[in-house]
Every structure is written in structure tokens, then in C-alpha cells.
C-alpha positions as CSV (number, residue, x, y, z in Angstrom):
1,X,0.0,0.0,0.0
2,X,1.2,3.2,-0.6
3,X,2.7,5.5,2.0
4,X,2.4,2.8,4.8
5,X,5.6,3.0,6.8
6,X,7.2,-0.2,8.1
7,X,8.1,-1.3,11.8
8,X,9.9,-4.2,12.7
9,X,9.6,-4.6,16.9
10,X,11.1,-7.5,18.4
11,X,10.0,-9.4,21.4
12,X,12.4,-10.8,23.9
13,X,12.6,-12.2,27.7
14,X,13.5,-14.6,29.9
15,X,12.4,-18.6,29.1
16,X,8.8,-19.6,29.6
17,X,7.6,-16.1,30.2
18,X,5.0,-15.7,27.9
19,X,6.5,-13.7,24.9
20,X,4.9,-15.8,22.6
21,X,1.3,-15.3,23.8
22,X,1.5,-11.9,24.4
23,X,2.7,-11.2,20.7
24,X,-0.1,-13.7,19.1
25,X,-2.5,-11.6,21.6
26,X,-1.0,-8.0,19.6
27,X,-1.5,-9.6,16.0
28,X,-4.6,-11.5,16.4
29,X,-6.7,-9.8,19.2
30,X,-7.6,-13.0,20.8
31,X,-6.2,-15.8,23.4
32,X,-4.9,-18.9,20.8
33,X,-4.0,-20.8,24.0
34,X,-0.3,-22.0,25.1
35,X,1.8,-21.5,22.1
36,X,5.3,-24.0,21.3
37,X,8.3,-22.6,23.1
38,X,9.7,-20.5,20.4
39,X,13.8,-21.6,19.2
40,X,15.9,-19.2,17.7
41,X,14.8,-15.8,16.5
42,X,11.5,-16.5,14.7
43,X,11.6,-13.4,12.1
44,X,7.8,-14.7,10.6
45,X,5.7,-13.9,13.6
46,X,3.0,-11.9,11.7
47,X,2.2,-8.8,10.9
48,X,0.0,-5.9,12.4
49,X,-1.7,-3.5,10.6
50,X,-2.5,-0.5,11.6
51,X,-4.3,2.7,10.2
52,X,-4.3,6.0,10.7
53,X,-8.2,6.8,10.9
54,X,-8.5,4.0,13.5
55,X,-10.4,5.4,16.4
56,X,-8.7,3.1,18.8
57,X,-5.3,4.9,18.9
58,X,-4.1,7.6,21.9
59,X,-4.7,11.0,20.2
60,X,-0.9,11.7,20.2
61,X,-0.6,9.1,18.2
62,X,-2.7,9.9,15.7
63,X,-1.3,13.2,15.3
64,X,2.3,11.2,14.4
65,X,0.6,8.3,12.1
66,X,1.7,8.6,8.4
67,X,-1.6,8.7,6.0
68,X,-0.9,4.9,4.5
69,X,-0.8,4.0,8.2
70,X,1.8,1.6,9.7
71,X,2.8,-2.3,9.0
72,X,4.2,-3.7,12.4
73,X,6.5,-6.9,11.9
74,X,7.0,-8.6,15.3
75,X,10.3,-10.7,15.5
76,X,11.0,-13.2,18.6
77,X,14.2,-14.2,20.2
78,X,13.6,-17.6,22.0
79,X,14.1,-17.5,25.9
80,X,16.7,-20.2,25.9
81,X,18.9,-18.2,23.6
82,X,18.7,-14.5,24.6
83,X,22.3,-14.6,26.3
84,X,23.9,-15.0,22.8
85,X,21.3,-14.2,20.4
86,X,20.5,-11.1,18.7
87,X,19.4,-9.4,15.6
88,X,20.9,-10.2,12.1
89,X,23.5,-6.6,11.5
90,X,22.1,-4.7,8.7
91,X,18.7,-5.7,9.5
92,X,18.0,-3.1,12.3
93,X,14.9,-3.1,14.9
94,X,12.7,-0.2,15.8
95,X,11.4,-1.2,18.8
96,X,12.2,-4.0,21.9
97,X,8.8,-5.5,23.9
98,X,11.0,-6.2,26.8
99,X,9.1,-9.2,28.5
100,X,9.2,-10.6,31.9
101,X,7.1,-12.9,34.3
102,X,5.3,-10.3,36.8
103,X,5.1,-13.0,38.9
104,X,8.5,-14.1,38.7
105,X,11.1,-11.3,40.4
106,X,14.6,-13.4,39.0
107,X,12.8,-12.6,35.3
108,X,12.4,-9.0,35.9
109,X,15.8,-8.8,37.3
110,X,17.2,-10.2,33.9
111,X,15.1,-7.8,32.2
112,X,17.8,-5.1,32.6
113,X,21.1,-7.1,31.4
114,X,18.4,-8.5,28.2
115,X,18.2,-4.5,27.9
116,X,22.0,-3.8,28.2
117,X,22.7,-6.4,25.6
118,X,20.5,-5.2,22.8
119,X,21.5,-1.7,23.0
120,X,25.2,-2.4,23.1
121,X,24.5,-4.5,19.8
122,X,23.1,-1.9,18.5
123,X,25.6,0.8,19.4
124,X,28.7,-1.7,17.8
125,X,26.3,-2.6,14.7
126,X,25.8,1.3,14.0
127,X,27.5,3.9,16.3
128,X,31.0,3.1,16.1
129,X,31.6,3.4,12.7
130,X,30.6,7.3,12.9
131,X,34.2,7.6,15.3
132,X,35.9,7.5,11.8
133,X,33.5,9.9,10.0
134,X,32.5,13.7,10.6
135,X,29.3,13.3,9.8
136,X,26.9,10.8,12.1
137,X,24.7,8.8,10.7
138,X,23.1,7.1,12.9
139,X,19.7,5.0,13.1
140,X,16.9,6.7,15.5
141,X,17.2,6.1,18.9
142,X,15.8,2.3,20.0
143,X,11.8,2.8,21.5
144,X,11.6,0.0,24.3
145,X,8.8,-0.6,26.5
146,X,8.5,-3.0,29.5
147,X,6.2,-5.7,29.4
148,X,4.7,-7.7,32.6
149,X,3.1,-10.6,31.5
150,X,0.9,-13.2,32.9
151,X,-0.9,-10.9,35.2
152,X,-4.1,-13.3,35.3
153,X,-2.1,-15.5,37.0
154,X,-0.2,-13.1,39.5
155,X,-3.4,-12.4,40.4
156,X,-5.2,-15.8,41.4
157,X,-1.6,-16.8,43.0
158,X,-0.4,-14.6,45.7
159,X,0.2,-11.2,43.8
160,X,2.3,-9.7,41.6
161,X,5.9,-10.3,42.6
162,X,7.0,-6.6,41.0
163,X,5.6,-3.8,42.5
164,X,4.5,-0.5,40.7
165,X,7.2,1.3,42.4
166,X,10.0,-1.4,40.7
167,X,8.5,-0.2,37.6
168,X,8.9,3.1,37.7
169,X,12.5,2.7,39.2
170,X,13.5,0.2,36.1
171,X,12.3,2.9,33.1
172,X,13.7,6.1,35.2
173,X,17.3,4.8,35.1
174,X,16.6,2.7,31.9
175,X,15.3,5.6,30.2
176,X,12.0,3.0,28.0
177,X,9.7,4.7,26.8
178,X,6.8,3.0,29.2
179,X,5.9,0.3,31.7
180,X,2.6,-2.2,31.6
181,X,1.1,-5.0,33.4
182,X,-0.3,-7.0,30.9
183,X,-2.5,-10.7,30.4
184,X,-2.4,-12.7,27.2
185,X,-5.9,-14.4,28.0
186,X,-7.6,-11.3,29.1
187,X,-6.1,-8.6,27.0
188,X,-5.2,-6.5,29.8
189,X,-2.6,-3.8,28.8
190,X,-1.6,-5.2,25.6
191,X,-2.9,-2.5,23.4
192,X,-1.4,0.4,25.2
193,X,1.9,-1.2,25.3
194,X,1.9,-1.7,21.3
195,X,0.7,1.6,20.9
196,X,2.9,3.1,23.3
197,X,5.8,1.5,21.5
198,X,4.8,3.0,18.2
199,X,4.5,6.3,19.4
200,X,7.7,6.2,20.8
201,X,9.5,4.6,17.5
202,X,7.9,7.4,15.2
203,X,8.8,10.3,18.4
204,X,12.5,8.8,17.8
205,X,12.1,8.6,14.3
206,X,11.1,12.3,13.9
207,X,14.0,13.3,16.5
208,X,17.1,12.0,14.2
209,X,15.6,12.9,11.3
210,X,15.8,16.8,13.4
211,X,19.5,15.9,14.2
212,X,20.1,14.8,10.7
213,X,18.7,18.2,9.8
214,X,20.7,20.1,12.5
215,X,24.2,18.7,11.3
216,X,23.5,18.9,7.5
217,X,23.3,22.8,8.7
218,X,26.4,22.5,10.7
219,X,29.8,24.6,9.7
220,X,32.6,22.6,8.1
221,X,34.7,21.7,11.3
222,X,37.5,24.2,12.0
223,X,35.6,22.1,14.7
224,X,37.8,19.0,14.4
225,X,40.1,20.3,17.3
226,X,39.1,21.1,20.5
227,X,39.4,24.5,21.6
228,X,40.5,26.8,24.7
229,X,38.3,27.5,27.0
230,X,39.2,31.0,29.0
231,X,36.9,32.3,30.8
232,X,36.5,33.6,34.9
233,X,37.8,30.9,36.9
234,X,38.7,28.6,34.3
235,X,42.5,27.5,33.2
236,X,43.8,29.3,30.3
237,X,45.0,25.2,29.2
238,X,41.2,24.0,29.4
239,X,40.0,22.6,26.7
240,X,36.4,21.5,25.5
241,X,35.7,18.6,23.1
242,X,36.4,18.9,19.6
243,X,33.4,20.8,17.8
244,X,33.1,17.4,15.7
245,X,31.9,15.3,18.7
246,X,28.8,17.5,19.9
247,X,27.7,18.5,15.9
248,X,24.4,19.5,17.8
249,X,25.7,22.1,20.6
250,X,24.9,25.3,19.6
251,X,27.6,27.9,18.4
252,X,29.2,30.2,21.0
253,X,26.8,33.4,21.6
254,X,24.1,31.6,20.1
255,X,21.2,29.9,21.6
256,X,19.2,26.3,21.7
257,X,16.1,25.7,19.9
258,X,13.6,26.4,22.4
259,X,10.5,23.3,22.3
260,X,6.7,24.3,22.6
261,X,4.1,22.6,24.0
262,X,1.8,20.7,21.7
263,X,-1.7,19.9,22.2
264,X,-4.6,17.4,21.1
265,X,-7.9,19.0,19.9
266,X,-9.7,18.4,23.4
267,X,-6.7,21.1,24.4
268,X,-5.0,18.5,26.7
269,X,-1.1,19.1,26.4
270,X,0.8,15.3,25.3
271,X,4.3,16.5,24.0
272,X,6.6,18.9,23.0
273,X,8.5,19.4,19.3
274,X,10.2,22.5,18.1
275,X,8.7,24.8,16.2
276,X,9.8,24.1,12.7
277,X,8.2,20.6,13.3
278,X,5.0,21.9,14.3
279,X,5.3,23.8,11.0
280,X,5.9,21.3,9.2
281,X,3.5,18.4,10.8
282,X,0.7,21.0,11.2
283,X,0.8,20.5,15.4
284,X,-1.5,22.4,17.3
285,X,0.4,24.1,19.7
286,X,-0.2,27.5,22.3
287,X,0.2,30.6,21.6
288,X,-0.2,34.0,23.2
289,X,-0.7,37.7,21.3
290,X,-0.5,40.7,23.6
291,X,-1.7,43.6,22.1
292,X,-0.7,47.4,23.8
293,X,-4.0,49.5,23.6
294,X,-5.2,53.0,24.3
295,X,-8.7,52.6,24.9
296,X,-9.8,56.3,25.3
297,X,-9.3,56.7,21.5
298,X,-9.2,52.9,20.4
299,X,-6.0,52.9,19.4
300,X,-3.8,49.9,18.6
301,X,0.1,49.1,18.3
302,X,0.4,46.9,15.4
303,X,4.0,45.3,14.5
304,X,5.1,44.3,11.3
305,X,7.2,41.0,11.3
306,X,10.8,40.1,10.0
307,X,10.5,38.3,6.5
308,X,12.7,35.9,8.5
309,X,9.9,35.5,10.8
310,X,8.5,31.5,10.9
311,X,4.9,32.8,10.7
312,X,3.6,35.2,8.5
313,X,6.5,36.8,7.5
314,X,6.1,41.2,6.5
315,X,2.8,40.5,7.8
316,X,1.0,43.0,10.5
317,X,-0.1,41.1,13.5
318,X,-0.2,41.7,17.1
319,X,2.1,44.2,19.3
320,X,4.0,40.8,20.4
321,X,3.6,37.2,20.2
322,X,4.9,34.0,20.7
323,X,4.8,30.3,21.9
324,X,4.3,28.9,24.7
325,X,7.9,27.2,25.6
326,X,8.3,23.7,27.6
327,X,10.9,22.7,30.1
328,X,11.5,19.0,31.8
329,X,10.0,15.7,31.0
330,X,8.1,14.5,34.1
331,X,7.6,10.7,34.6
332,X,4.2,9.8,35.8
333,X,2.4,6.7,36.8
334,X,-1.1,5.5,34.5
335,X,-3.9,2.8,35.2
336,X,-2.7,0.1,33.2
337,X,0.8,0.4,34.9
338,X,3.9,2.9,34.8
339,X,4.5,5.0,31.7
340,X,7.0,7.1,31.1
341,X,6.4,10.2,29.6
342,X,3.6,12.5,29.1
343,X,3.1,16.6,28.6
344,X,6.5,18.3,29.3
345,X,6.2,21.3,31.7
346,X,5.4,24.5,30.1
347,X,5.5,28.1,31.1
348,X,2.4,29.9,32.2
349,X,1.0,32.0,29.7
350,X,1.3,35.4,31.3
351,X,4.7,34.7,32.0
352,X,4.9,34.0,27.9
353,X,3.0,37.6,27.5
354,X,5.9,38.8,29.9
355,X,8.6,37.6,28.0
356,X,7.7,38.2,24.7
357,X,7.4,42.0,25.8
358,X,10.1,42.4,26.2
359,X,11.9,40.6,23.5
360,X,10.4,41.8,20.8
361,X,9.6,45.2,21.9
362,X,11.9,45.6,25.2
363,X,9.1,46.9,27.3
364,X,9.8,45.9,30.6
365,X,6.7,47.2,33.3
366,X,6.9,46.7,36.7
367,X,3.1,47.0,37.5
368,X,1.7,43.3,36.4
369,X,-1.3,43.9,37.3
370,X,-2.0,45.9,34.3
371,X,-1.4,42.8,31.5
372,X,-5.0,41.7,31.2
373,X,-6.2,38.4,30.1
374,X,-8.8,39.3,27.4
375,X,-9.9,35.4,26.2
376,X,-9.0,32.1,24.2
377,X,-9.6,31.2,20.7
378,X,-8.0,28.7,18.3
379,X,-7.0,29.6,14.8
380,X,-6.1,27.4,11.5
381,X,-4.4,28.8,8.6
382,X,-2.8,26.6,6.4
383,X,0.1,24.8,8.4
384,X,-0.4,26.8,11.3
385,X,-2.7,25.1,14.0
386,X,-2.6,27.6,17.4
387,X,-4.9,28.1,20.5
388,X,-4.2,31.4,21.1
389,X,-4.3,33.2,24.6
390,X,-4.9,36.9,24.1
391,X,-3.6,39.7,26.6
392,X,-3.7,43.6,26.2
393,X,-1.3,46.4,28.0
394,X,-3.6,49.5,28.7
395,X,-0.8,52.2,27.9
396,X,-2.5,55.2,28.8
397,X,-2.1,53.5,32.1
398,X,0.9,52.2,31.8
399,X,2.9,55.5,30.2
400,X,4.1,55.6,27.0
401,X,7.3,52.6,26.7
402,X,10.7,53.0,25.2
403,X,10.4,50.4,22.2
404,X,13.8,48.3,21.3
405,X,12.5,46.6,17.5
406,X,14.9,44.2,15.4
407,X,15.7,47.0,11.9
408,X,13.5,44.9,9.7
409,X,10.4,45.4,11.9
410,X,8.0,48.2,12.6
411,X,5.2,49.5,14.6
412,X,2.4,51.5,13.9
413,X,-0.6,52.7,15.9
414,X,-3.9,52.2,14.3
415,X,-7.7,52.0,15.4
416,X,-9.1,48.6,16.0
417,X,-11.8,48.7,13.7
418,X,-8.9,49.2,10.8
419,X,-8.0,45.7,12.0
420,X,-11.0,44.1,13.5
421,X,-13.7,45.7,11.1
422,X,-14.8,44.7,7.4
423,X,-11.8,47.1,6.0
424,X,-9.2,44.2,8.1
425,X,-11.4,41.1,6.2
426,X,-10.1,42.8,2.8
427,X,-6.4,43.4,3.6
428,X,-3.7,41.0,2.3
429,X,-0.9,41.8,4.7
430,X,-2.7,41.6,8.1
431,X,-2.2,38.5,10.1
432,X,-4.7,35.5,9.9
433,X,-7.8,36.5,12.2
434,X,-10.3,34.1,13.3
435,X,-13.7,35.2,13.5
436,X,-14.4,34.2,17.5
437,X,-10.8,36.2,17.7
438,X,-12.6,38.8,15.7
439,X,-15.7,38.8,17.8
440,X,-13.8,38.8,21.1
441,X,-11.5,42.0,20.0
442,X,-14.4,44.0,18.8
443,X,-16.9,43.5,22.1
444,X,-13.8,44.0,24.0
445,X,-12.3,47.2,23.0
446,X,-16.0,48.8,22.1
447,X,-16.7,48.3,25.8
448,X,-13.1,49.7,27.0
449,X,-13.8,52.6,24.3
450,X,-17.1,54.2,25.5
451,X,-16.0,53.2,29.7
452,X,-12.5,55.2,28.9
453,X,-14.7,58.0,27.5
454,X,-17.0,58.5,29.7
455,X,-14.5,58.6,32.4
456,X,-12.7,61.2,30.7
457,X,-16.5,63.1,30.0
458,X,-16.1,62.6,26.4
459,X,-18.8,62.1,24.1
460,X,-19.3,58.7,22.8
461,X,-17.2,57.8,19.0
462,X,-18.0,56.3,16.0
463,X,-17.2,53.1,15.1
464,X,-18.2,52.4,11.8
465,X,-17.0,54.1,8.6
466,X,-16.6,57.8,9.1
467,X,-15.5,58.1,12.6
468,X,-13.3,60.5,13.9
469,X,-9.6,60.1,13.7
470,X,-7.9,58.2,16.3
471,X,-6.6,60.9,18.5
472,X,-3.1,59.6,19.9
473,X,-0.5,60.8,22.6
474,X,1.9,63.4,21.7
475,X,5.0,60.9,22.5
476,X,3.4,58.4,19.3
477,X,4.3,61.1,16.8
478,X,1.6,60.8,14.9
479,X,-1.0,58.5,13.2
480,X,0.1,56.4,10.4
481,X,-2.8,56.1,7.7
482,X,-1.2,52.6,7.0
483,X,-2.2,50.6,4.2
484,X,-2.2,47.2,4.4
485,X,-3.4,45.8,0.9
């Protein structure tokens, strides 16, 4: 079929533990009772099918799934010869279903040297031939989950013999992707482990394919000798790797790719990617616009972006704007066992309003209180899938600011019905505008208009066709009569 993408995971554990079963239960949905020991590595298990309009996958896994969907081939390395068997070299894995006997503690603890053993294969089949080479090349990074099996039995014995909490410990200093009790005969946990492994292969997939990206960029190595490293309290003599062994570090002065957080279309956060990928891939992600505001006159500061800017380049959009950025990967606990994983932990959104203040415009105020929260709306325009949190700065009380702008961009002050009204549906250059974003501006600012006015004991304004000029402070120079067709 066209466009389906091709998997091969492999399932592996101790003797007699129940790999066997639990991959029959993945490819054929049903208990086929007590299989034959399996001898060797059995490379004709079956295969899985899986499709990307199936309503039975996670959500962030339906955001990753390529449109032919996804063949899974399931390999098996018999119990009685995981100490010296492994893969065939140049036929690499995606994925390990690490299997051990939840009621049997000796098979878990073998689960970590089975885990040792297939990466170090790996590393010699791929990694070491890149110590000779400036450019790395290799494979994603191996998705592993940990499978307990025969929980049925655990159950009408004495009890599971690993504990919850000796899951969590194995995949926080293993580093798999997720943990889960499963049962062969009842289908308990056998699902989310396959999908779980998926999503993690295509995650890992989707990173090197980044890192491929990032070192294709990379300058030619001056960078093949190490360098000296003076600095405050540092040795003159020190010296840092050569350039050639971290092709991924970013140059001196400059800094990392920042992630954002990414979100399903309930709004529930599942992941983070950088913002090229959610570009590319069409990712909902947060946003928030913050938009300064003189409401006695209607006035509104309008920026007009880099044509290096990733979204809507030399268009006019907000006063600032920007996404919401991410920070550590938790590990957290689930129902069907321990899975590692889960929504990174992202910034608030006012602190997002905060910073991007005062990056792009280097207004820095003191008096929070005034950076008002005005509503929420999501927007789709083209590749560009956003919930967008929307904040105003009320700068007649605020005081005029000191703007710092990048020499390709500009600001000019307009009224908000040259943006918000039918003139702003007809203009080419304006940023894309939702119509509940619409909507939301319009009731807001008409409200803050007439109160503003009536504090002041002016008489109401117009806000259709014909009004008055906006009437700005002195300190704005004057108003632009921008046009944005």
C-alpha cells in the first residue's frame, strides 16, 4: 500500500515467560492458547496493521501516524537463547517489547542485562563506525517498553511479585519509553503497550531525522580540534571537546532551539517538538498575542514582522507574540501500569506575555497587574494550527514605553476597527484573524472605548465608517494612515 511506513519490533525475555502469547494476543486480538516454546529468532511472527483513521489509537498518536498507516512486523528471540542471540547486523529493529514474568522477580531482574545487551548491539552494529566519520549517521534512537506478563495468574496466586514502584524505578534509570502490566488471556494492557511503543519509535524517528537536519546545517569543522576554554575561573590550558563530537551544541553566543508545548484538539497538552516541526507536521500548539491599547481613543500598536519570521512573514499582527515554551520531562504513573512520559512542563501563559514584551519590543513594566487576560480562541491557517491566549497592555495606564524593535520590523498605531472591522477582512498583509478572535476584540475594545470615554466626560465615538480620527499621545508622533493591501 502506498505511503504505509514499516516497523519491525522485536519481542524478547526470559524462558517460559510468555513472549509468545503476548505477541499472538498484539496480532490476532484474541487468546490462541499455550503456544510452542519459540527456538531461535523467529523473524515470521505476523504482521500488524495499523491505520491512521483507527479510532482506537491515543490522540498523540494519531497526530504522528503517516496517511498509508503503519505495517508492524513482530520478530521473537527464544528465551533459551537471549544470552547470545540477537538481531541479524544490517537488518535493524525499531522497537524491543522487553518481556518478563510479573510473577516471577529473577525474570524481571534479567530484564535489565536483556536491555543492556540489545543496545550495546546496537551501538557496535551502528554507532562506532561514525568515530571515523564527521558526519553521524546514525539509526533513530531504539523505542523499548516493558512488558509484565501473565498478570491473570499473578493475580489468582499470591500477587504480583514486582511492584509498581520497581517499575517506575527500572524505566527512570533505563530511560524505556513505558511500563505495563499486561494478560495474554484477558487482553489486559496489551494494546497500550503496542501503541505506546509506536508512538515512541515514530517520536524517535522524527527526532534524528531533526539531528540529521541540524548537522546537515552545521559549519565545516575548523571544529575537528578542541578549543581553549578562557573564561572567569577557568584554566587558560582548558580545553572542551572537539566541535566534531557535539555537531548538535549550539555555536558560541548563540542559543538552543527552544521546544513548545503541543496539544490534542480536546486542548490537553501530550508532548513537546520545536517549532519548525510543528510547522511542518501542522501540530496544534499554544500561543499567546499581547496587544498594547489606548482605549480612550481605540488605538492599537500593530507590529510588522521580519520576512525571516517563521509565521507570516512582513505581515502585520499583534504588538507581540509567541509560543508557549516547555521545560523538563516528568515521569508519571497511569492505570494500566507505569508510563513514562507525558506533557512536558510549560510556562504559564502570562509569564509567555511577559517575555515576549520584552523581546520583541523591550518593554519591561513593573506594575503586572496591568497585563489583562482578554480570552482564548483557536486559529487554522494553512500549516499553522494555534490556541491562542490573548492579553492587552492599557498604555495610557501604563505611560508611553521605550520600544527596542529588530531593523526589519515596525510598529504603527492604528484604530481597532482598521483591524478588527470589514476594511481588516479585505487586507492582504494583516495577520490571519479568526472570527471568534474577531468577535472577542471587537466586544472588548467597544466596551473599554465608550467606559474610557466616559471617564474622561467625552462624548461617545463612531465606530463604523466615518468616525473620527484616532486621537493619539503626543509621545506616538503621529498616526500612520497605514495601508495594508
Amino acid at each position: 500500500m502506498e505511503g504505509v511506513k514499516t516497523k519491525v519490533f522485536a519481542v524478547v525475555g526470559t524462558h517460559g515467560c510468555g513472549k509468545t502469547a503476548l505477541a499472538r494476543r498484539m496480532l490476532e486480538g484474541v487468546w490462541v492458547g499455550p503456544p510452542k516454546p519459540t527456538i531461535g529468532l523467529d523473524q515470521d511472527l505476523g504482521v500488524l496493521q495499523l491505520r491512521a483513521d483507527d479510532k482506537r489509537l491515543r490522540e498523540d498518536l494519531h497526530v504522528l501516524m503517516p496517511e498509508g498507516g503503519v505495517e508492524v512486523r513482530l520478530w521473537e528471540i527464544g528465551g533459551k537463547d537471549f544470552r547470545h542471540r540477537s538481531v541479524p547486523r544490517g537488518q535493524p529493529i525499531d522497537g524491543l517489547i522487553l518481556c518478563y514474568d510479573i510473577g516471577d522477580r529473577s525474570s524481571f531482574q534479567t530484564a535489565a542485562h536483556l536491555l543492556l545487551k540489545h543496545r550495546a548491539d546496537r551501538h557496535f552494529a551502528y554507532d562506532t563506525a561514525a568515530v571515523a566519520t564527521r558526519v553521524v549517521e546514525s539509526p533513530p534512537q531504539l523505542a523499548v517498553v516493558l512488558c509484565g506478563t501473565k498478570a491473570d495468574e499473578a493475580d489468582a496466586r499470591s500477587g504480583p511479585a514486582v511492584t509498581n514502584g520497581d517499575q517506575l524505578a527500572f524505566i527512570e534509570q533505563s530511560g524505556v519509553s513505558g511500563a505495563f502490566v499486561t494478560s495474554s488471556k484477558s487482553g489486559e494492557g496489551v494494546e497500550e503497550a503496542i501503541q505506546a511503543l509506536l508512538l515512541a519509535s515514530l517520536e524517535a524517528e522524527e527526532e534524528a531525522e531533526a539531528n540529521r537536519m541540524v548537522t546537515a546545517k552545521a559549519p565545516p569543522a575548523v571544529d575537528m580540534f578542541s578549543l581553549t576554554c578562557p573564561g572567569k575561573g577557568l584554566s587558560s590550558t582548558c580545553m572542551s571537546s572537539p566541535r566534531s563530537l557535539r555537531p548538535h551544541e549550539p555555536g558560541r553566543g548563540a542559543l538552543a532551539e527552544p521546544v513548545i508545548e503541543i496539544i490534542d484538539h480536546h486542548g490537553e497538552p501530550f508532548g513537546a517538538r520545536s517549532l519548525a516541526a510543528c510547522l511542518e507536521s501542522g501540530l496544534l500548539h499554544r500561543v499567546v498575542h499581547v496587544w498594547l491599547c489606548d482605549p480612550r481613543n481605540g488605538g492599537l500598536l500593530l507590529r510588522r514582522y521580519s520576512q525571516l519570521a517563521a509565521k507570516e512573514p512582513e505581515h502585520w499582527g499583534p504588538s507581540a507574540r509567541g509560543e508557549v515554551h516547555c521545560y523538563n520531562r516528568p515521569i508519571g504513573e497511569n492505570l494500566q501500569g507505569v508510563s513514562r512520559g507525558g506533557p512536558q512542563s510549560a510556562e504559564m501563559s502570562f509569564d509567555t506575555a511577559q517575555r515576549v514584551l520584552k523581546e520583541q519590543l523591550g518593554f519591561e513594566q513593573p506594575d503586572l497587574s496591568k497585563i489583562e487576560h482578554w480570552g482564548s480562541c483557536a486559529s487554522h491557517h494553512g500549516n499553522m494550527h494555534e490556541l491562542i491566549e490573548i492579553y492587552t497592555v492599557d498604555i495610557g495606564l501604563h505611560g508611553w514605553p521605550d520600544f527596542q524593535l529588530r531593523r526589519d520590523e515596525q510598529v504603527e498605531w492604528v484604530h481597532f476597527m482598521d483591524v478588527f472591522g470589514n476594511e481588516g477582512k479585505q487586507a492582504l498583509r494583516l495577520f490571519h484573524i479568526a472570527d471568534n478572535y474577531r468577535a472577542t476584540m471587537v466586544q472588548k475594545l467597544r466596551v473599554r472605548v465608550e467606559h474610557a470615554r466616559a471617564t474622561d466626560g467625552l462624548p461617545p465615538v463612531g465606530l463604523a465608517r466615518g468616525r473620527p480620527a484616532c486621537q493619539l499621545p503626543i509621545a506616538a508622533s503621529k498616526h500612520f494612515e497605514m495601508t495594508l493591501v
